[in-house]
Every structure is written in C-alpha cells, then in structure tokens.
C-alpha positions as CSV (number, residue, x, y, z in Angstrom):
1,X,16.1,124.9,49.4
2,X,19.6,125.9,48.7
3,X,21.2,127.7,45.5
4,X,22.9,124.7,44.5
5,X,19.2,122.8,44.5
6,X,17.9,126.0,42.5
7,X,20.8,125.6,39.9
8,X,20.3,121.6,39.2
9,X,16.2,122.4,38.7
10,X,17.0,125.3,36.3
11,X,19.4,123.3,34.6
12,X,17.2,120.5,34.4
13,X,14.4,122.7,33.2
14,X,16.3,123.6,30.3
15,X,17.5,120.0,29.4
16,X,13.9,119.0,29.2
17,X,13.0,122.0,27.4
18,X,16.2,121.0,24.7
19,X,15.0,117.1,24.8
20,X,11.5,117.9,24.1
21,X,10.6,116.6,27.2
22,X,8.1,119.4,28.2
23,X,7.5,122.0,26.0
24,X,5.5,125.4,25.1
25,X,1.8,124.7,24.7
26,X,-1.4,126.7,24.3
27,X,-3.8,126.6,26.5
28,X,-6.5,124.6,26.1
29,X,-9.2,124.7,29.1
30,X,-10.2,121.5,29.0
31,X,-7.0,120.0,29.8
32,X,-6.6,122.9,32.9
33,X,-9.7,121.5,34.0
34,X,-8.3,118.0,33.9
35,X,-5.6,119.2,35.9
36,X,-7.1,120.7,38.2
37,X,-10.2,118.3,38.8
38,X,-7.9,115.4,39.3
39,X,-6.4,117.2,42.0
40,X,-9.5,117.9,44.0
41,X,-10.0,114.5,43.4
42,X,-7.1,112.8,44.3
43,X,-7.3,115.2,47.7
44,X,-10.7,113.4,48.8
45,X,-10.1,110.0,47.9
46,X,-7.2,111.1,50.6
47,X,-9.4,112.5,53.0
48,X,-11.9,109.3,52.7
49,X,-9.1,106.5,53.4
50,X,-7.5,108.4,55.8
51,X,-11.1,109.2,57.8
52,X,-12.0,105.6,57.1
53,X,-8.8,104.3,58.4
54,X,-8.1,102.1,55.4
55,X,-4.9,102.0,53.7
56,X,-2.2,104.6,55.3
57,X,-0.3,103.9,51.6
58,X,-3.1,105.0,49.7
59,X,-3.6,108.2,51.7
60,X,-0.1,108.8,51.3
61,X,-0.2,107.9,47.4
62,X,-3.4,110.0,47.1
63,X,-2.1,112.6,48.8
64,X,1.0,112.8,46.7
65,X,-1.0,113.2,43.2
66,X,-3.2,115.8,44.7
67,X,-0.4,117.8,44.9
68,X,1.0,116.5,41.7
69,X,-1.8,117.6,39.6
70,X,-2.3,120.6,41.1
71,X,1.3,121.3,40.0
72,X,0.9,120.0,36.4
73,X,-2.3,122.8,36.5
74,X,0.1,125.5,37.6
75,X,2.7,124.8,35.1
76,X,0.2,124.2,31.7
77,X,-1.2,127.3,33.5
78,X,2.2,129.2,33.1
79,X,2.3,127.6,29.1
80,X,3.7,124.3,29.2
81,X,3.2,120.6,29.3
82,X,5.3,117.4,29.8
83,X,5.5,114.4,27.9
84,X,4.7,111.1,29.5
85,X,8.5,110.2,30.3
86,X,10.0,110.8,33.7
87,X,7.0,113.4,34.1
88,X,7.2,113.4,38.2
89,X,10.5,114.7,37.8
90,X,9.8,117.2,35.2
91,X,7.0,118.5,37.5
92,X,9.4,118.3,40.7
93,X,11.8,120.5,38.3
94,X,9.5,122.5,36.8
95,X,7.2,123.8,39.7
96,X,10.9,124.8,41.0
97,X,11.3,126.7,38.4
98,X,8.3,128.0,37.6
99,X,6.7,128.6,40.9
100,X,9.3,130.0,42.9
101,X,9.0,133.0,42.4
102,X,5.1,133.1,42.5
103,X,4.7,130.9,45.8
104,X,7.6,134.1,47.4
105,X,5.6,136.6,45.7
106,X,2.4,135.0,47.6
107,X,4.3,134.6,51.2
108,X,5.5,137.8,51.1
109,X,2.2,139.4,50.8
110,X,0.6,137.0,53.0
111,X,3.3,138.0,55.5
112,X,4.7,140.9,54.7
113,X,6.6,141.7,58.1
114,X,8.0,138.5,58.1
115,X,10.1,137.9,55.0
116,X,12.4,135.6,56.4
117,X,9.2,133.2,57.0
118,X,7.7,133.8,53.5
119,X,11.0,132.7,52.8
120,X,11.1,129.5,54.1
121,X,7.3,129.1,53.1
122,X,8.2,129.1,50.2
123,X,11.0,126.5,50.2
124,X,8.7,124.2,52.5
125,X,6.3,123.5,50.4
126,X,8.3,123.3,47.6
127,X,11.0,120.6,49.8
128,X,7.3,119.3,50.9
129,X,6.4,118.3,47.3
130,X,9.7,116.8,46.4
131,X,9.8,114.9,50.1
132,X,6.3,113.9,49.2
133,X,7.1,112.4,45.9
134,X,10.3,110.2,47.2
135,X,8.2,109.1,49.8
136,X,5.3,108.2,47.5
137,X,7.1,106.7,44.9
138,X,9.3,104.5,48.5
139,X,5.8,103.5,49.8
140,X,4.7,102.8,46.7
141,X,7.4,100.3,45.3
142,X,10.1,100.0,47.7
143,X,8.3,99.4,51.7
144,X,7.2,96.5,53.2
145,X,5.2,96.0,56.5
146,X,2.7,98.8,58.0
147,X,3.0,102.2,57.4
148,X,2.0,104.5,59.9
149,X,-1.0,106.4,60.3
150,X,1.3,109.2,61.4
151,X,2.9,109.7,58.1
152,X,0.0,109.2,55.9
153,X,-1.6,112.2,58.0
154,X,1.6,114.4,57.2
155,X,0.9,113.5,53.6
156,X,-2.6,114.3,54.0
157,X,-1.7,117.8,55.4
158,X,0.9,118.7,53.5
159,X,-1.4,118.5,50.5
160,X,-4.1,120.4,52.2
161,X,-2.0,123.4,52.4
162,X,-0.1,122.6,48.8
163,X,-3.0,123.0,46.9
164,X,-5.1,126.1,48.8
165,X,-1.4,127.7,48.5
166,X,-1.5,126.8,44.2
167,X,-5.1,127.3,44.2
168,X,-4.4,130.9,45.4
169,X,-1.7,131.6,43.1
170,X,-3.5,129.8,40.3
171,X,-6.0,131.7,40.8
172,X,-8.6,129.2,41.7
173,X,-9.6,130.7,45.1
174,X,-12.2,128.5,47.1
C-alpha cells in the first residue's frame, strides 16, 4: 500500500467524519458483541460451504463479511461507527486509517528482526481486505458462470488470518 493509497483513505476518513457518515460513538458492548459474533459467524458458514463443496460464491461472500465485521468491531472498538450509506467503503477507509498503525505495531513485535516483512504484513492484509471486498461485491453482482474453488479457498484463508490478526489486536485472543 503506497503513500498516495494512505493519503486518499485519510482524506476520505475525514470527509466521512465532515458528512456525518461515520462518527464518534460510545461504546456500547452489546453492539461489540454484535460485531464481533457476526464475524465468527460469517467465518463458519465459510468454512461449512467450502468443506461441503457447495457454492464457491458464498464461501467467497462469507468469507468477505467475516472479515468485514471483524473490522467494523475494531473500528467501534477504537470509538466510532458508520451509518448505513456506502458503509463497505467507510470500513475499507477506516480500518486504513485506523488500523495501520496497530496491525505494524503487531507485525513488528511478532517479527521483530524482520521489519521489512512486518511491513508488508501489514499492507497485505490490509490490500487483502480491500481485494477481498472488490472481489465480493464482482462475484456477487457482476460474474456469471462457475467460480472457482481456487479462489473461494483464497477467500476463505485470507479471512482466517484477517480475523486471528484483529482478534489479537482487538484483544479477543482465542
């Protein structure tokens, strides 16, 4: 993830913060919960169609909200919430934003001789969620024909590791 990609998100963040499109919030731990429940959920429904072998979409759609509610925990978490327009990219945006410099912070400890690949840790799972919700929102709405089992996998996998990596910054260790 480049500077430039860094500078659109924070500006971004900010115009949502000035529209009113996600704002300051207390916490309320029912709504954490909600969060975070949804994306254990989401992240066995995933598991179960993949295992099953019964929709490679789903897996990839389920997949793709694991990782999204896990993200919308991190981010009410850290004292905000959205409102119910464009909220997928006010996540995307936000967890940018916000979780940077946590998901660094957690590389570089989890690796601390290798910077340069807590580094590019971080930035792959960050690129993983945004690739994640393009190709979500493409299988979704915009493909026709078969998908392959390959990719649904990838989706599967990539949430995996999103969510122990959120859990742990979170705090919500296994």
């Amino acid at each position: 993830m480049d500077a430039k990609r860094i500078k659109i998100a924070e500006d971004n963040f900010r115009r949502y913060l000035n529209e009113g499109l996600i704002n300051k919030t207390s916490f309320e731990e029912l709504v954490y919960k909600t969060y975070f429940n949804n994306s254990l959920e989401s992240l066995r429904v995933a598991e179960e169609i993949f295992n099953n072998q019964l929709s490679p979409l789903w897996v990839v759609v389920s997949s793709y909200y694991s990782m999204f509610y896990i993200a919308c925990a991190y981010i009410y978490k850290r004292g905000y919430k959205t409102k119910h327009e464009i909220v997928h990219q006010i996540i995307n945006e936000s967890l940018i934003v916000l979780a940077k410099h946590n998901l660094e912070k957690h590389f570089l400890e989890e690796y601390q001789e290798e910077r340069e690949k807590a580094t590019a840790s971080t930035e792959n799972l960050l690129d993983s969620y945004e690739f994640e919700k393009t190709k979500r929102s493409q299988f979704q709405y915009e493909t026709t024909g078969k998908i392959k089992e390959a990719k649904a996998k990838t989706s599967l996998e990539r949430a995996k590791k999103f969510i122990a990596v959120m859990r742990q910054i979170i705090g919500e260790i296994y």
